[in-house]
ZADO-1210 file (C-alpha; in nm, 4 decimals, padded with zeros to 6 digits):
<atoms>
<atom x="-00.1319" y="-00.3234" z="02.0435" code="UNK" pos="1"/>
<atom x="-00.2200" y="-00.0564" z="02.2934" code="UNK" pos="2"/>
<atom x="-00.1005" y="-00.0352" z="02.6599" code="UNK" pos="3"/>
<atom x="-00.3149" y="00.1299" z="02.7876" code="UNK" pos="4"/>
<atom x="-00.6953" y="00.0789" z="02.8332" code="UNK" pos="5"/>
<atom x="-00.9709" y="00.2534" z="02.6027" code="UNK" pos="6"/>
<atom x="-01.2957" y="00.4292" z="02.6368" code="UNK" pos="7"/>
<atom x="-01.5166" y="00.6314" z="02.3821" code="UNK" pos="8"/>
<atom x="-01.4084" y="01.0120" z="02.3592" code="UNK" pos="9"/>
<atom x="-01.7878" y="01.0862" z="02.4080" code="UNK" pos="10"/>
<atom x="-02.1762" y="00.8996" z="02.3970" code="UNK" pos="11"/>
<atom x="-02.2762" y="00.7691" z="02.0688" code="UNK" pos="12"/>
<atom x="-02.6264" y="00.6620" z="01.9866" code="UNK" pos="13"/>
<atom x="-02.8767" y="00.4714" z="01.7359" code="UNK" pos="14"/>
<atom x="-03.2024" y="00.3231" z="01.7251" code="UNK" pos="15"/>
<atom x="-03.3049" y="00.0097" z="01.5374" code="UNK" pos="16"/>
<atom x="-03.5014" y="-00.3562" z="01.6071" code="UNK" pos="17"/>
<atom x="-03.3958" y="-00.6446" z="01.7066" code="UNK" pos="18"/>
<atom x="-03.3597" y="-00.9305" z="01.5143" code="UNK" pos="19"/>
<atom x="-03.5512" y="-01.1810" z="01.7161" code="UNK" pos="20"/>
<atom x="-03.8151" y="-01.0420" z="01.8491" code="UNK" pos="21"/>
<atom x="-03.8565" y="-00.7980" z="01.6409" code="UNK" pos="22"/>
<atom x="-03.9064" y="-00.4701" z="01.8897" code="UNK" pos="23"/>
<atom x="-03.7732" y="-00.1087" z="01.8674" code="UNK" pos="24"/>
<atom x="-03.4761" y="-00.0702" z="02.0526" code="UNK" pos="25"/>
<atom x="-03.2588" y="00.2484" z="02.1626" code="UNK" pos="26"/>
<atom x="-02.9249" y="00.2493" z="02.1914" code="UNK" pos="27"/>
<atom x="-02.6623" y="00.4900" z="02.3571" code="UNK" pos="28"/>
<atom x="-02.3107" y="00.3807" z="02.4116" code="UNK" pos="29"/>
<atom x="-02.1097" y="00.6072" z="02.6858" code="UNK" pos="30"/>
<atom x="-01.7497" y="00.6447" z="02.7845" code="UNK" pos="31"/>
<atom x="-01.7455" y="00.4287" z="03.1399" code="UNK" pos="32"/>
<atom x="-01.3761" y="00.4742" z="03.3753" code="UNK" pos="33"/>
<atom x="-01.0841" y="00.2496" z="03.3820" code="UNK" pos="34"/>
<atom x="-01.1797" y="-00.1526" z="03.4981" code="UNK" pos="35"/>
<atom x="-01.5414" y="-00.0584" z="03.4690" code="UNK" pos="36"/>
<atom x="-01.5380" y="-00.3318" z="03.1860" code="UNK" pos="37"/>
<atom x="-01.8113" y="-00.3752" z="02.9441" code="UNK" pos="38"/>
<atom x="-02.1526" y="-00.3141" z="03.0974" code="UNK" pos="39"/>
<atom x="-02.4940" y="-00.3190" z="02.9687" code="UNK" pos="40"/>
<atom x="-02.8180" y="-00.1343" z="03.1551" code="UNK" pos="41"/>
<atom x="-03.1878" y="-00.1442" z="03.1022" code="UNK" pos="42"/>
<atom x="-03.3582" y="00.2011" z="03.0756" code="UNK" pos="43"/>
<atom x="-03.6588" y="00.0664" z="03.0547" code="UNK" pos="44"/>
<atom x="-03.6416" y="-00.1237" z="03.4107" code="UNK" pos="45"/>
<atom x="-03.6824" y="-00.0027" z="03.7987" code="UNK" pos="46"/>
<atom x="-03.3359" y="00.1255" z="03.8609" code="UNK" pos="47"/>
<atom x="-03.1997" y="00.0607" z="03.5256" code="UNK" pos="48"/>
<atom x="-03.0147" y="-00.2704" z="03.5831" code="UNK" pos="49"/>
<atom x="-02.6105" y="-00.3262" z="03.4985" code="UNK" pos="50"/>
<atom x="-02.5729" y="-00.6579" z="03.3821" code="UNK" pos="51"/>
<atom x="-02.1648" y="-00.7310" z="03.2539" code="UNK" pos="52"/>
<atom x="-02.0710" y="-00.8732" z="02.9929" code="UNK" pos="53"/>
<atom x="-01.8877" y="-01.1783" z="03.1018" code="UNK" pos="54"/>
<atom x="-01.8864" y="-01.5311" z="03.0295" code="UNK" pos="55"/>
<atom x="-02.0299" y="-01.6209" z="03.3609" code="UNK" pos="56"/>
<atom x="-02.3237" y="-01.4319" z="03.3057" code="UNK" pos="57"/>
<atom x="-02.4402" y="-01.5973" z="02.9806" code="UNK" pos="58"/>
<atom x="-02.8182" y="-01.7414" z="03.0287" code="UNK" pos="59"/>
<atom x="-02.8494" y="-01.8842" z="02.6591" code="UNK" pos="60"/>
<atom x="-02.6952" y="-01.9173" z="02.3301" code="UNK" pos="61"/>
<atom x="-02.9536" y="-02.1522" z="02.1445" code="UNK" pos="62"/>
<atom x="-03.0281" y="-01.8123" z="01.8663" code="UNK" pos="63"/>
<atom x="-02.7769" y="-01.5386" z="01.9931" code="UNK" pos="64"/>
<atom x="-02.5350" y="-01.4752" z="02.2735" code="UNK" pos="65"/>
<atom x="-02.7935" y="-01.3786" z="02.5557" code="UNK" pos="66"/>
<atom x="-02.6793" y="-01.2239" z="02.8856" code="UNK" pos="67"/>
<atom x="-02.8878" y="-01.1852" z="03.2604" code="UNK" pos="68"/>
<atom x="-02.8269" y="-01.1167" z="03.6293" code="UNK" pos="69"/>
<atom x="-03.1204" y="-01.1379" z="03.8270" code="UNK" pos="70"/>
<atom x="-03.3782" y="-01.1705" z="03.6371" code="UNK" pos="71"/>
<atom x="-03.2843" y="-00.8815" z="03.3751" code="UNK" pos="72"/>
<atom x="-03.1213" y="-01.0601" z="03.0223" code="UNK" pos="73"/>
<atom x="-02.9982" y="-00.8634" z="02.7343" code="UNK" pos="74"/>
<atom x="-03.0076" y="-01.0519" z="02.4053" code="UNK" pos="75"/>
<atom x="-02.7768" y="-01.0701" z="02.0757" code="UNK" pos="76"/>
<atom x="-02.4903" y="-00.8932" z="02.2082" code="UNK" pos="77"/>
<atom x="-02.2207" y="-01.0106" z="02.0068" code="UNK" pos="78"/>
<atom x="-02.2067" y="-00.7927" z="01.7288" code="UNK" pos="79"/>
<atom x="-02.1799" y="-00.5274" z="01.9573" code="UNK" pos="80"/>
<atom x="-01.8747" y="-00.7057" z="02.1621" code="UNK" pos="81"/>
<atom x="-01.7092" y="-00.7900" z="01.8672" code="UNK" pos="82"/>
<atom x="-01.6865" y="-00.4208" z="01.7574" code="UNK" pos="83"/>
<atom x="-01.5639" y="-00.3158" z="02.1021" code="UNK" pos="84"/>
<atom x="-01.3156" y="-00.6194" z="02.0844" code="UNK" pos="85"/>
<atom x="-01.2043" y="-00.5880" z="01.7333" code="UNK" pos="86"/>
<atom x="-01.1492" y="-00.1604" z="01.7967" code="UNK" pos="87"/>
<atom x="-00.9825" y="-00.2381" z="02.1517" code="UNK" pos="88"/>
<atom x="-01.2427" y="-00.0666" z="02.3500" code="UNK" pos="89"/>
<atom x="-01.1886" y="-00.1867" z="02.7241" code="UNK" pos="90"/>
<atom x="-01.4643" y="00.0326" z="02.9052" code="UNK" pos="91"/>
<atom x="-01.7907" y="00.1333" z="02.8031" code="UNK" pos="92"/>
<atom x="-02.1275" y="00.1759" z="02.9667" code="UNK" pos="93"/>
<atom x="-02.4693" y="00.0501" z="02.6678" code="UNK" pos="94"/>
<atom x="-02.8005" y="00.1853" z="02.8020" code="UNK" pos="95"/>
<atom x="-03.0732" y="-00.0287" z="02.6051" code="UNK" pos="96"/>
<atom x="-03.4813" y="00.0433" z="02.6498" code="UNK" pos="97"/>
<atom x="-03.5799" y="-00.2838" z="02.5441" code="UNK" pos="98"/>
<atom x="-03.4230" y="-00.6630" z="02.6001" code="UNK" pos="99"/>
<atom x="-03.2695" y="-00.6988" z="02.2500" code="UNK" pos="100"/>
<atom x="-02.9612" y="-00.5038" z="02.0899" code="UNK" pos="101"/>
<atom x="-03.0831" y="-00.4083" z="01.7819" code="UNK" pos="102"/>
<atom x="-02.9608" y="-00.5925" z="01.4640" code="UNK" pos="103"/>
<atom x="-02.8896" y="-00.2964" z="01.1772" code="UNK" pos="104"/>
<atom x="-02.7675" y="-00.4509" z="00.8690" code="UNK" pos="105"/>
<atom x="-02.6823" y="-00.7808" z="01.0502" code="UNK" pos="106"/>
<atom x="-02.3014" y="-00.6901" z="01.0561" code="UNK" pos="107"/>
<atom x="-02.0968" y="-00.4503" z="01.3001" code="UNK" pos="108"/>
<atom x="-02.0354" y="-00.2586" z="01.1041" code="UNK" pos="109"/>
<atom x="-02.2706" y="00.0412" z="01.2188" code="UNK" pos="110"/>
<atom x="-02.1770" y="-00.0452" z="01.5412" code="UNK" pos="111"/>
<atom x="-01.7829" y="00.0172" z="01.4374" code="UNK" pos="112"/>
<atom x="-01.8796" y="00.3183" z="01.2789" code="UNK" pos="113"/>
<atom x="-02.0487" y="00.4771" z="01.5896" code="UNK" pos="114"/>
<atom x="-01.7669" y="00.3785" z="01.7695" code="UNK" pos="115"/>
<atom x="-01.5492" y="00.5089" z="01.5200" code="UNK" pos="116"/>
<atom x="-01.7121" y="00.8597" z="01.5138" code="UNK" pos="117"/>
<atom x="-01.7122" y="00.9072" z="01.8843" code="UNK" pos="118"/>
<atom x="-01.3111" y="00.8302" z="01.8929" code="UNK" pos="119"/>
<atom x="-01.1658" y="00.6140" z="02.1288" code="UNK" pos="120"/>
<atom x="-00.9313" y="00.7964" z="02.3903" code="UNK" pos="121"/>
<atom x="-00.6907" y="00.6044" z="02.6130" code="UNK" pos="122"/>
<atom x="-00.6935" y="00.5731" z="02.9539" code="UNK" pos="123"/>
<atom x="-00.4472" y="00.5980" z="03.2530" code="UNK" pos="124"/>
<atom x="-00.4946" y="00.2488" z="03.3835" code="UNK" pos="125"/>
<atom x="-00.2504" y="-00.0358" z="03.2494" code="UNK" pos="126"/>
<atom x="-00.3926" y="-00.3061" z="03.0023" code="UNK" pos="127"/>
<atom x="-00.4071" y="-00.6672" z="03.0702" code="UNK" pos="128"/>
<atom x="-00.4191" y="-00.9739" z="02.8736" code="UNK" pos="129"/>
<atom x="-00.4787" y="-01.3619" z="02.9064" code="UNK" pos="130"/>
<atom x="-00.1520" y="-01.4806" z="02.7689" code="UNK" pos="131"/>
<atom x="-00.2057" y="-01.8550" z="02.6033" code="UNK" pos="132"/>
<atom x="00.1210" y="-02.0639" z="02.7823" code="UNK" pos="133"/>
<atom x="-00.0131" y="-02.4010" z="02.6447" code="UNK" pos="134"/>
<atom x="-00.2886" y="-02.5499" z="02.4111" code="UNK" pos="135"/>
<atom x="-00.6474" y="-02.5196" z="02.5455" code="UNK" pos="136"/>
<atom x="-00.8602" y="-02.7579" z="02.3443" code="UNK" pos="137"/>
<atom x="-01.2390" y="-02.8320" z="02.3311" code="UNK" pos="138"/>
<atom x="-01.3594" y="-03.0827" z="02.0839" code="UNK" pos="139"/>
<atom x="-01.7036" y="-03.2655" z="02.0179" code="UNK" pos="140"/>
<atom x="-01.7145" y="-03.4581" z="01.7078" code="UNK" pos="141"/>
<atom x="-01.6163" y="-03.2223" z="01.4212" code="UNK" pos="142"/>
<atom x="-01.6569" y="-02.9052" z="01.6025" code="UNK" pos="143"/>
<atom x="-01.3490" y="-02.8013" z="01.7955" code="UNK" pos="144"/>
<atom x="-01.2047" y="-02.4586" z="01.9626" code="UNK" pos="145"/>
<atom x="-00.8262" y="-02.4699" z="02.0532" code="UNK" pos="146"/>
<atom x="-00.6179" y="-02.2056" z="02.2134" code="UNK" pos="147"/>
<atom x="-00.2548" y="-02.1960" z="02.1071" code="UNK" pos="148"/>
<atom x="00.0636" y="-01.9826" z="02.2470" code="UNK" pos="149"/>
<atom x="00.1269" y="-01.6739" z="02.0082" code="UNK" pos="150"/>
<atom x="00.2276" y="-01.2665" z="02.0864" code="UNK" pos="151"/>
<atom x="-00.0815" y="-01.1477" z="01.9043" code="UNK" pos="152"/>
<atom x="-00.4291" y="-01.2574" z="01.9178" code="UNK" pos="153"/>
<atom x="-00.5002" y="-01.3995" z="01.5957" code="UNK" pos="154"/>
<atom x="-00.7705" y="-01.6168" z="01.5279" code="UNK" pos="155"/>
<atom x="-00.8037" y="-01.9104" z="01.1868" code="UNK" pos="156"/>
<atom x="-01.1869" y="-02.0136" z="01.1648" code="UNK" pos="157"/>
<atom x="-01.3273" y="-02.3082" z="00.9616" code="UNK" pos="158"/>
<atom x="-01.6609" y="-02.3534" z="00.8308" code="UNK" pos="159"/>
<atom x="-01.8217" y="-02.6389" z="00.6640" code="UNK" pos="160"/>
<atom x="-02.2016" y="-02.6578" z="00.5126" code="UNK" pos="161"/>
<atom x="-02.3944" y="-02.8394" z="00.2512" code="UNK" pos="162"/>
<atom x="-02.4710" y="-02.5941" z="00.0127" code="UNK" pos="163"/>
<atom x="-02.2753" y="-02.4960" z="-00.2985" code="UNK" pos="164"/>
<atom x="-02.2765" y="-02.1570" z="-00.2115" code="UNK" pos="165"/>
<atom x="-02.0589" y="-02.1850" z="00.0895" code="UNK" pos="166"/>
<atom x="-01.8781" y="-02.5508" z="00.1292" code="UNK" pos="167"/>
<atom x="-01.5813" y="-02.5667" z="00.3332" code="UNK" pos="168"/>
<atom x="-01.4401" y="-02.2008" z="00.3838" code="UNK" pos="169"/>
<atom x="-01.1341" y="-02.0970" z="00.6112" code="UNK" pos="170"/>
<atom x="-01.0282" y="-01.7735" z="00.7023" code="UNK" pos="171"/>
<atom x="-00.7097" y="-01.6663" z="00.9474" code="UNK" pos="172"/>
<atom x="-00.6298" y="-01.3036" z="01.0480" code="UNK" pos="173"/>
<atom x="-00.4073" y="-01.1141" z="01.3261" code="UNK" pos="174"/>
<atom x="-00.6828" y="-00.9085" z="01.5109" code="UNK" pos="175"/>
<atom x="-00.5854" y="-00.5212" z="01.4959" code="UNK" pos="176"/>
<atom x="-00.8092" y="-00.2123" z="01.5258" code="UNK" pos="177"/>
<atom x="-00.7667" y="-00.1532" z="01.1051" code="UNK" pos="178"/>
<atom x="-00.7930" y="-00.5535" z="01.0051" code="UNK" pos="179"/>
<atom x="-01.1571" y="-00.5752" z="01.2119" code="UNK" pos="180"/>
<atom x="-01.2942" y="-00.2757" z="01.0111" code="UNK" pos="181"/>
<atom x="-01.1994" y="-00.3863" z="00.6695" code="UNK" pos="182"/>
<atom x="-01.2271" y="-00.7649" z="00.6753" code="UNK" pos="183"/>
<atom x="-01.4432" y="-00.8473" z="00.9391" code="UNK" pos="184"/>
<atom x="-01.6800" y="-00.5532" z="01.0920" code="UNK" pos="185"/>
<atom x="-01.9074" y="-00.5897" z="00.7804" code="UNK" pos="186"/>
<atom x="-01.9379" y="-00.9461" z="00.7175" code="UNK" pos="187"/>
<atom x="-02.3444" y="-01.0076" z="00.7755" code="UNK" pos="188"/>
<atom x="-02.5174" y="-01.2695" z="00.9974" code="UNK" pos="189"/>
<atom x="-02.6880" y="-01.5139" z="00.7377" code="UNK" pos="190"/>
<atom x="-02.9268" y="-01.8190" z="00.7369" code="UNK" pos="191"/>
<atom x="-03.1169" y="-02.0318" z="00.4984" code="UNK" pos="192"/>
<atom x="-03.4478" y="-01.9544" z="00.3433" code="UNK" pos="193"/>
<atom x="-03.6512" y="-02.2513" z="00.5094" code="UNK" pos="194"/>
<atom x="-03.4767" y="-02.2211" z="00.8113" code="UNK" pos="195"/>
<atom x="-03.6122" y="-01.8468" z="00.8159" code="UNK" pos="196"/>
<atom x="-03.9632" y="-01.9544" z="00.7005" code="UNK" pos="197"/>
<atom x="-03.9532" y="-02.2274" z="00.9883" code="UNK" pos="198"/>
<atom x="-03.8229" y="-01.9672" z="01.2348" code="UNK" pos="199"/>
<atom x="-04.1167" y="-01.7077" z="01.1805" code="UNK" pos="200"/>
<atom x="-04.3707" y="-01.9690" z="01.1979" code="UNK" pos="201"/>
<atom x="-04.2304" y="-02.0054" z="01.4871" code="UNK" pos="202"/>
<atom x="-04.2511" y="-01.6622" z="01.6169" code="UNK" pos="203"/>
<atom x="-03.8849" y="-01.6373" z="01.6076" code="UNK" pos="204"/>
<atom x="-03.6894" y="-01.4100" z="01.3543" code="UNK" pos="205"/>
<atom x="-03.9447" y="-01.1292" z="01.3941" code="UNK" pos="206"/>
<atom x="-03.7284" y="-00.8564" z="01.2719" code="UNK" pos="207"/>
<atom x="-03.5332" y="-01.0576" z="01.0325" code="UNK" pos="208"/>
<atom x="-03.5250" y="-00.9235" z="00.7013" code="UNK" pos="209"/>
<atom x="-03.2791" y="-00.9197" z="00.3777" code="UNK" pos="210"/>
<atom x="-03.1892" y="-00.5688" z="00.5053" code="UNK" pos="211"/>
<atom x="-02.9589" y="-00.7653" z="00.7914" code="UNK" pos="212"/>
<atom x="-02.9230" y="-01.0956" z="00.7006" code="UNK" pos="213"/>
<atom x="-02.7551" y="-01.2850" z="00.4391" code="UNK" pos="214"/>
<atom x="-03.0540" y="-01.5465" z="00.2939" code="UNK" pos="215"/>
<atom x="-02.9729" y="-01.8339" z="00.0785" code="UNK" pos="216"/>
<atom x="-03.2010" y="-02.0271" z="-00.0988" code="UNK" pos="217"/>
<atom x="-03.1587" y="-02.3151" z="-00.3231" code="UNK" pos="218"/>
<atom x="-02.8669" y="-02.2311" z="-00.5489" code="UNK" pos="219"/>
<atom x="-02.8304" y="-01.8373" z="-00.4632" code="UNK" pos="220"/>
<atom x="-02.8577" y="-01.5296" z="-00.2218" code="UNK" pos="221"/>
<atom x="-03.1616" y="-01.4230" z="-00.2420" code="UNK" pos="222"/>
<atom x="-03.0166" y="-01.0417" z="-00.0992" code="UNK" pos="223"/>
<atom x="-03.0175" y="-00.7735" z="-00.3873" code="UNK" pos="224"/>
<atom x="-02.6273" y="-00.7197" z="-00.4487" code="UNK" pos="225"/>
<atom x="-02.5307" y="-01.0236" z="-00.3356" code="UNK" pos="226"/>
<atom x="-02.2360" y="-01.1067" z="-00.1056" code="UNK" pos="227"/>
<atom x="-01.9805" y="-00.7893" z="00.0368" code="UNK" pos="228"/>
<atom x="-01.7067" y="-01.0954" z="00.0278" code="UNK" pos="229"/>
<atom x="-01.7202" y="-01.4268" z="-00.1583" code="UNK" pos="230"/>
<atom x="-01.6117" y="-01.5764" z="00.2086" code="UNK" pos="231"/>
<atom x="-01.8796" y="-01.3332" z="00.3591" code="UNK" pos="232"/>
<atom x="-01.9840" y="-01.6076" z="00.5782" code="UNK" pos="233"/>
<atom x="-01.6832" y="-01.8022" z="00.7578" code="UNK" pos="234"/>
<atom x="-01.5556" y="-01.4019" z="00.7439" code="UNK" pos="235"/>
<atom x="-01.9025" y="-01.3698" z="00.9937" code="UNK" pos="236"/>
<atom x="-01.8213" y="-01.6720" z="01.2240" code="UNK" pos="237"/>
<atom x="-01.5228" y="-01.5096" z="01.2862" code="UNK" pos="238"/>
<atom x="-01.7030" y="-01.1644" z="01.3782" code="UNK" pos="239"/>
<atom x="-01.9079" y="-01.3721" z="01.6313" code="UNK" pos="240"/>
<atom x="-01.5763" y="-01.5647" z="01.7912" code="UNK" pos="241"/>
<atom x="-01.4860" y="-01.2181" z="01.7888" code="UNK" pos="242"/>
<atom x="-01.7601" y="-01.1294" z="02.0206" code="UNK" pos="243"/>
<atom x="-01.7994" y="-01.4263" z="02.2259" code="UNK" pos="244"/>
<atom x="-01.4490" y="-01.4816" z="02.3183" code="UNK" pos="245"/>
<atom x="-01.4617" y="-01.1182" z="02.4673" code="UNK" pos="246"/>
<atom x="-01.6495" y="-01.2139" z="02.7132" code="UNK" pos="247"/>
<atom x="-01.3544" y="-01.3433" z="02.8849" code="UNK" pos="248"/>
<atom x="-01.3066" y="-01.0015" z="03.0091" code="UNK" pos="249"/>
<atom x="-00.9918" y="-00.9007" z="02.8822" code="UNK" pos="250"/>
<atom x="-00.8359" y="-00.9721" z="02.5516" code="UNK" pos="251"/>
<atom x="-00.6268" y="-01.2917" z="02.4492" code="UNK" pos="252"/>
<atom x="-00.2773" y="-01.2785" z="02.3386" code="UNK" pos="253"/>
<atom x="-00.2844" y="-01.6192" z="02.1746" code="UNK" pos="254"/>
<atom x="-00.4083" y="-01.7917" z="01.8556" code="UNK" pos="255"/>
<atom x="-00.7726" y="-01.9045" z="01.8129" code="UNK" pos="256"/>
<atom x="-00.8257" y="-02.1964" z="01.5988" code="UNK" pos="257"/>
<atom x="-01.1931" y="-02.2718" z="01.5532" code="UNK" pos="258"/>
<atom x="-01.4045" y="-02.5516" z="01.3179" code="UNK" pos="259"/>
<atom x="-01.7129" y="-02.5436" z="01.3206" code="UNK" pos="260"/>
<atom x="-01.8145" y="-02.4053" z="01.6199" code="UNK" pos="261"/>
<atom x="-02.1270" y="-02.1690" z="01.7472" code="UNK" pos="262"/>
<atom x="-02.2020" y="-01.9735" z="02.0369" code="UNK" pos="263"/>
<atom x="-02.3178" y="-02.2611" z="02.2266" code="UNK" pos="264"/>
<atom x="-01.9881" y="-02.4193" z="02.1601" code="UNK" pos="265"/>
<atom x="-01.7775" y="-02.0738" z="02.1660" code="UNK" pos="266"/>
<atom x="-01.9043" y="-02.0451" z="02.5199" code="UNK" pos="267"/>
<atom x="-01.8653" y="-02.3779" z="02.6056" code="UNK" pos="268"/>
<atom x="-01.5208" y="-02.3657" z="02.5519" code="UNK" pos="269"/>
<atom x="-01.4774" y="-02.0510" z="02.7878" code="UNK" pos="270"/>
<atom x="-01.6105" y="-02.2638" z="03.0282" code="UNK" pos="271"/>
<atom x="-01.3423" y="-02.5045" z="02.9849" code="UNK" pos="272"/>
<atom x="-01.0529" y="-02.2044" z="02.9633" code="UNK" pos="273"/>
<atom x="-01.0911" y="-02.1493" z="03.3267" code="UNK" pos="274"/>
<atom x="-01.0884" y="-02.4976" z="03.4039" code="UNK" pos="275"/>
<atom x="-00.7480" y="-02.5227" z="03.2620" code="UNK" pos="276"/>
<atom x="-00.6078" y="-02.2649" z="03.4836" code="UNK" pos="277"/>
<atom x="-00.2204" y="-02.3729" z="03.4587" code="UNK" pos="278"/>
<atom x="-00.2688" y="-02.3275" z="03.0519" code="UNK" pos="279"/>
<atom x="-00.2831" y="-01.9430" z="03.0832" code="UNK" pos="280"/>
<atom x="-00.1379" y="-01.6595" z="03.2796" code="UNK" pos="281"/>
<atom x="-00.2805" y="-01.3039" z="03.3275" code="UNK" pos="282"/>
<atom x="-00.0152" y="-01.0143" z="03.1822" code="UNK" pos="283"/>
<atom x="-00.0368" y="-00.6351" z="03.2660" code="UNK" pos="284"/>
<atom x="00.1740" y="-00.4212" z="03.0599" code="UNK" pos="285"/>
<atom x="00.2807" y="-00.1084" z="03.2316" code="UNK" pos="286"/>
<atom x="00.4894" y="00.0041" z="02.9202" code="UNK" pos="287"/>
<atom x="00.6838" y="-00.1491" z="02.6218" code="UNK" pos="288"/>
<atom x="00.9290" y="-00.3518" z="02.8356" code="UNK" pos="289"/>
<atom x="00.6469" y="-00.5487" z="02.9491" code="UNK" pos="290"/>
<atom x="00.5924" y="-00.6222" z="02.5793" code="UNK" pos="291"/>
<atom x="00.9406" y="-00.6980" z="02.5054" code="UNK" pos="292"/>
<atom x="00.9713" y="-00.9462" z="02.7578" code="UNK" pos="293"/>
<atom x="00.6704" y="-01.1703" z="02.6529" code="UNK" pos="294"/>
<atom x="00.8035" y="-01.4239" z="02.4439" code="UNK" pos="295"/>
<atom x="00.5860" y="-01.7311" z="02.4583" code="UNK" pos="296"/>
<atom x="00.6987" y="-02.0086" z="02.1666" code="UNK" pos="297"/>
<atom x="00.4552" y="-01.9925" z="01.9004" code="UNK" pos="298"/>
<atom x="00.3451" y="-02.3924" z="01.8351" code="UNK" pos="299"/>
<atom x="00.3170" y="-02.4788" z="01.4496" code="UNK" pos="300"/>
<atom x="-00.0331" y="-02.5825" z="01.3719" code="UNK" pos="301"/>
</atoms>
């Protein structure tokens, strides 16, 4: 756990397309100054727009996590947030030239890489965290979120689909710089082969390919070397949680426990987080006493 917030050492850069609608995107990530937060800008518009990336500034989550401020969105940011998240990067400015983050291989794992090239330096302002006092729960039918009390931020994900190549799948992991790069950062984004087919008759999906998506047909993945993990995909949901929950705007010291969920249903339950105001207290750690003073009681789950 770091105590201190973290930027990029220096600007990193890549160019790819997104996934939905299929144009060429550039991408430059830049070091940004303590509380500056997470902030994406528009080349491409008058004045190059700053939208950030916050919960309250989500405008849609039917396909992808989609954020806007006045009339300026920026689409599919989650993979992105999740490797800023999952590598503890507090501040950072993304300059975009198009309305859609491009997709790469479907994971975040590029993404971590960049990151991971340009180093990550910390900073002289104090880090602070949502600290989970009491369970936060949001449930609708078999889909649920629920925040519990813990010292780390750890997150157990549950997944559940008709199709013999994925069933019911569970996955639970403590959240550290070295666990998102191994077991999480290259999990892909994945779909079904007439869901795809239905999508791009749609007009939707227009840079979707088996070079960043997972595809399953009938009774296989239709992707040339298969899965990276044989839980590839509830190892993915947890990449996106990853990502969406960071747009609380500061990271969670608590335990995630998620079935079945979405972005729709991710964000919905951020929503509901603020709501429940007396379930959570903010902590800023100055330096390792602050740390050794947070106890809260773990619950069993």
């Amino acid at each position: 756990m770091y105590l201190q917030q973290r930027t990029l050492a220096k600007s990193v850069s890549c160019s790819g397309v997104g996934v939905h609608s299929g144009k060429k995107v550039n991408l430059t990530i830049k070091p940004a100054p303590v509380n500056h937060g997470i902030k994406f800008s528009r080349t491409d518009l008058p004045d190059s727009p700053k939208i950030p990336a916050l919960f309250n500034n989500v405008v849609d989550t039917s396909l992808a996590t989609v954020i806007g401020c006045d009339g300026c969105i920026v689409s599919t940011i989650e993979h992105l947030m999740a490797s800023f998240a999952g590598l503890s990067v507090d501040n950072a400015l993304v300059e975009i030239d198009n309305y859609e983050l491009p997709i790469m291989d479907g994971s975040a794992g590029h993404f971590t890489d960049m990151i991971m090239s340009a180093g990550c330096e910390n900073q002289t302002g104090p880090k602070c965290f949502f600290v989970i006092k009491k369970p936060i729960a949001l449930k609708d039918g078999d889909k649920s979120v629920t925040a519990y009390p813990a010292q780390r931020f750890k997150i157990t994900c549950t997944i559940d689909f008709p199709h013999p190549l994925i069933k019911k799948q569970s996955f639970s992991l403590d959240v550290s710089d070295e666990i998102f790069q191994k077991q999480i950062a290259r999990a892909r984004t994945f779909g079904f082969y007439h869901e795809v087919e239905y999508m791009k008759r749609l007009g939707l999906a227009r840079g979707g390919s088996l070079d960043n998506a997972v595809v399953i047909g009938k009774d296989s993945v239709m992707n040339k070397g298969g899965l990276r993990f044989k839980d590839e995909f509830v190892r993915h949901k947890i990449l996106d949680c990853i990502g969406d929950f960071s747009l609380l705007g500061m990271p969670i010291l608590g335990h995630i426990v998620v079935n079945r969920s979405g972005h729709a249903f991710n964000h919905a339950f951020l929503k509901e987080f603020f709501i429940q105001k007396s379930s959570w207290e903010t902590l800023t750690i100055h330096d390792i006493s602050d740390i050794r003073s947070f106890k809260p009681k773990a619950i069993a789950i």
